[in-house]
C-alpha positions in Angstrom: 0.0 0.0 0.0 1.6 3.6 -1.1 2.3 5.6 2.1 0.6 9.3 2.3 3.4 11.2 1.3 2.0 12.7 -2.5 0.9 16.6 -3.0 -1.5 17.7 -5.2 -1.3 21.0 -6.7 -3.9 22.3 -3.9 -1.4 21.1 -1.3 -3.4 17.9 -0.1 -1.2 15.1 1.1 -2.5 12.0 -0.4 -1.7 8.2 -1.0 -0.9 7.3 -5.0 1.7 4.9 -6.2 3.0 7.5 -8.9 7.0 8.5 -7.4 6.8 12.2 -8.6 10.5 13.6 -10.0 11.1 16.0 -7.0 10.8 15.0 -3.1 10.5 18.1 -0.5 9.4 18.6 2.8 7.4 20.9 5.4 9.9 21.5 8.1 9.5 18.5 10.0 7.8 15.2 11.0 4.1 15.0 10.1 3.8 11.5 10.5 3.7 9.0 13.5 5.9 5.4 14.4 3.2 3.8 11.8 4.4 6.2 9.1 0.5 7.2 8.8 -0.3 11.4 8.4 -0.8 13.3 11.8 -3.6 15.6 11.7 -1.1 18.5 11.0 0.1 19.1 7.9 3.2 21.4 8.3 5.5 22.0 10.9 7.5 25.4 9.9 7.4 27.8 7.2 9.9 26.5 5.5 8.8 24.5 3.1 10.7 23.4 0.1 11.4 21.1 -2.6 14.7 19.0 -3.2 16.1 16.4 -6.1 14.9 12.7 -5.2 19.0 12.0 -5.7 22.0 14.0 -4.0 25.4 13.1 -2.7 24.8 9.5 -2.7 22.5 10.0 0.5 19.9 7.7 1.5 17.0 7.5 4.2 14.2 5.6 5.0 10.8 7.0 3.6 8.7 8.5 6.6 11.6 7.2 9.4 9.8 7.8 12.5 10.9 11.0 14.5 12.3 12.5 11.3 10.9 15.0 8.7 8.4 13.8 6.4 9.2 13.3 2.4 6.7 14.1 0.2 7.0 13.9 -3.6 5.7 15.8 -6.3 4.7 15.4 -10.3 7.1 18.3 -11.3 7.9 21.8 -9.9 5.2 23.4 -11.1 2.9 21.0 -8.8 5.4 22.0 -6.0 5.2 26.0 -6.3 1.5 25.3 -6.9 1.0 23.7 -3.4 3.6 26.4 -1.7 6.8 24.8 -2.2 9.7 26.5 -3.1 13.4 25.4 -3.7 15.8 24.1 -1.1 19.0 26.0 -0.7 21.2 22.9 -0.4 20.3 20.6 -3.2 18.9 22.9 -5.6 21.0 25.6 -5.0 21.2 27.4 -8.4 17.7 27.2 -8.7 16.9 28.6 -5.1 19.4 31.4 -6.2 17.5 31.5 -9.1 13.8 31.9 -7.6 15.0 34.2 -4.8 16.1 36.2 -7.2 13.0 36.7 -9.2 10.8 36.5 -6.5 12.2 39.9 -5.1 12.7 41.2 -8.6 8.6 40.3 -8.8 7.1 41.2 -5.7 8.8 45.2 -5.1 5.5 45.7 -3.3 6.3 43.3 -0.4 8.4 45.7 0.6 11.5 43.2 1.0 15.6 44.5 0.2 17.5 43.0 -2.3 19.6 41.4 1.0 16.5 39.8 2.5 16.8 35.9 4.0 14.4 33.3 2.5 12.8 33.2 5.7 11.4 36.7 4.9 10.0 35.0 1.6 8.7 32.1 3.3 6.8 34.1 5.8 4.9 35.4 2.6 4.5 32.6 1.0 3.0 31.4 4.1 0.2 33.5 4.6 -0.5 33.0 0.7 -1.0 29.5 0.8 -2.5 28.9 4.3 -5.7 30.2 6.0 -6.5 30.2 9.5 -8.3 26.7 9.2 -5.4 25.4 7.1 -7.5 25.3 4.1 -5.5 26.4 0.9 -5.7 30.2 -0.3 -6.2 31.2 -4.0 -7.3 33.5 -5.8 -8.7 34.9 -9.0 -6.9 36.3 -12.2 -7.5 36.4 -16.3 -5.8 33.8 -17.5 -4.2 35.3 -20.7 -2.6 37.1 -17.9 -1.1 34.0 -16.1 2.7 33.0 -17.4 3.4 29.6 -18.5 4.3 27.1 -15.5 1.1 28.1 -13.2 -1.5 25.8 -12.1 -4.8 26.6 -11.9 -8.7 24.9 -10.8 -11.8 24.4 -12.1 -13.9 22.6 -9.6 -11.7 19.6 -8.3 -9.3 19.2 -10.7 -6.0 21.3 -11.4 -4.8 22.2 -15.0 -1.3 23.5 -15.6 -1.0 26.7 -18.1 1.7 25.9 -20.5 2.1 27.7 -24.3 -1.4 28.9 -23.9 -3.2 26.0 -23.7 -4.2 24.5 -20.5 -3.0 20.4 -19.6 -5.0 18.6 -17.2 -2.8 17.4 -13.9 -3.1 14.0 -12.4 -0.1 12.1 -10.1 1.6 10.5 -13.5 1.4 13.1 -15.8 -0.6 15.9 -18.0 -3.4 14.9 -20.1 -4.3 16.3 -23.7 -3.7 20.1 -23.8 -7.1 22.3 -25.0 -7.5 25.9 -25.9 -9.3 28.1 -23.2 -10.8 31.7 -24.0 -7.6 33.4 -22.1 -10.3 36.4 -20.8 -11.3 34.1 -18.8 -11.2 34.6 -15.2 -10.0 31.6 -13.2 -8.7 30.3 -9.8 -5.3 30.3 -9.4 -3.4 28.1 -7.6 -0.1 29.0 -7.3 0.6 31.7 -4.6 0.6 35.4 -5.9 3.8 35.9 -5.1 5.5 33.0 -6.6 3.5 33.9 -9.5 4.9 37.2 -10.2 8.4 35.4 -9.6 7.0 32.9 -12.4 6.9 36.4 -14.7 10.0 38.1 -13.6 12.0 34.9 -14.9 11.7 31.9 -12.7 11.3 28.7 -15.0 9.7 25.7 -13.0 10.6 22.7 -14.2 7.6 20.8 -15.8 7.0 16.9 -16.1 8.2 15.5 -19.2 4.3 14.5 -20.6 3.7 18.5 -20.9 6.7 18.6 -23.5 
C-alpha cells in the first residue's frame, strides 16, 4: 500500500503509487511510528522542494521521528501547493527563484539582501488560511505565465504555451485551448507567480513537453 506522502497541486497530502520527479518537505515530522499522516500538515514555514537523488544520501521514507518526504509530479505541482526550492540541493535554482521573487514582488516591501525566511513568511500567509485550508485566488488567465497551475472545480490544470493540460499524479493529459479572458482560480501563490513572470522557469513533467 503507497504511504501518504503525494501533493496535489492544492497542497493535499494524499496516498498514489506515482513516485513524482522531486521529493520536499514541510519543516519536519508529520507522520507518526506507523508512518501514517498526523492531523497536521506542516510544521515550519519553511517548506521546500529538493532532487529525489543527492550526494549518494539515502533514508528511509517516513523514518519515525524524522521529517516527512513528500514527492511531487514536477515543480510546477510543487510551487503550486507552496513549495519553493531548497538552498542545499537545488542551490542554483533557489538562487535563481529568490532572485526573481524579489525582482517580482517590489511591493512586499523586502531589500534586495532579505533571507528566505522573509519569503517564506509570505508565501506562508498565501497559501494557508487560519483553518489550514489552501488560499487562492482569481486572475484572467491570458494574464497568467506559463508554469502556473490553476482549478476548475476539483481538478487542477497547468498553463503551458497557452493552452491549459490537465494534472493528475503521472502526468498531463491532452492540452485544449481556453478563452484566455477568462477569469480563473489560481493556484499557485501570488507571489511566486509574479516570480513565475519576472524569470523563474519551473521545471515541468516531461508529458507537458
Amino acid at each position: 500500500m503507497p504511504l501518504q506522502n503525494r501533493v496535489t497541486p492544492f497542497g493535499e497530502i494524499v496516498a498514489d503509487p506515482a513516485r513524482g520527479t522531486l521529493m520536499g518537505n514541510r519543516g519536519g515530522c508529520l507522520h507518526d511510528e506507523g508512518k501514517r499522516l498526523r492531523r497536521r500538515r506542516w510544521v515550519t514555514e519553511r517548506w521546500i522542494t529538493c532532487l529525489l537523488e543527492f550526494r549518494g544520501w539515502h533514508r528511509e521514507v517516513m523514518r519515525p521521528g524524522y521529517y516527512t518526504e513528500l514527492f511531487f509530479l514536477d515543480e510546477a505541482t510543487a510551487l503550486a501547493a507552496g513549495h519553493r526550492p531548497c538552498a542545499e540541493c537545488r542551490h542554483a535554482d533557489f538562487k535563481h527563484f529568490r532572485q526573481a521573487w524579489l525582482a517580482g514582488n517590489p511591493g512586499a516591501g523586502l531589500p534586495p539582501e532579505s533571507s528566505i525566511s522573509a519569503i517564506d513568511r509570505v508565501l506562508h500567509a498565501e497559501r494557508c488560511g487560519p483553518d489550514w485550508a489552501k488560499r487562492t485566488f482569481e486572475a484572467p488567465l491570458g494574464q497568467l505565465p506559463d508554469g502556473v497551475m490553476v482549478a476548475a472545480g476539483n481538478e487542477a490544470f497547468l498553463q503551458w504555451r497557452q493552452q491549459l493540460l490537465p494534472w493528475s499524479f503521472s502526468g498531463y493529459g491532452d492540452p485544449f485551448v481556453a478563452d484566455p479572458r477568462r477569469t480563473i482560480t489560481v493556484l499557485t501563490p501570488p507571489s511566486t507567480v509574479r516570480a513565475i513572470g519576472a524569470g523563474y522557469r519551473p521545471a515541468v513533467h516531461q508529458s507537458a513537453k
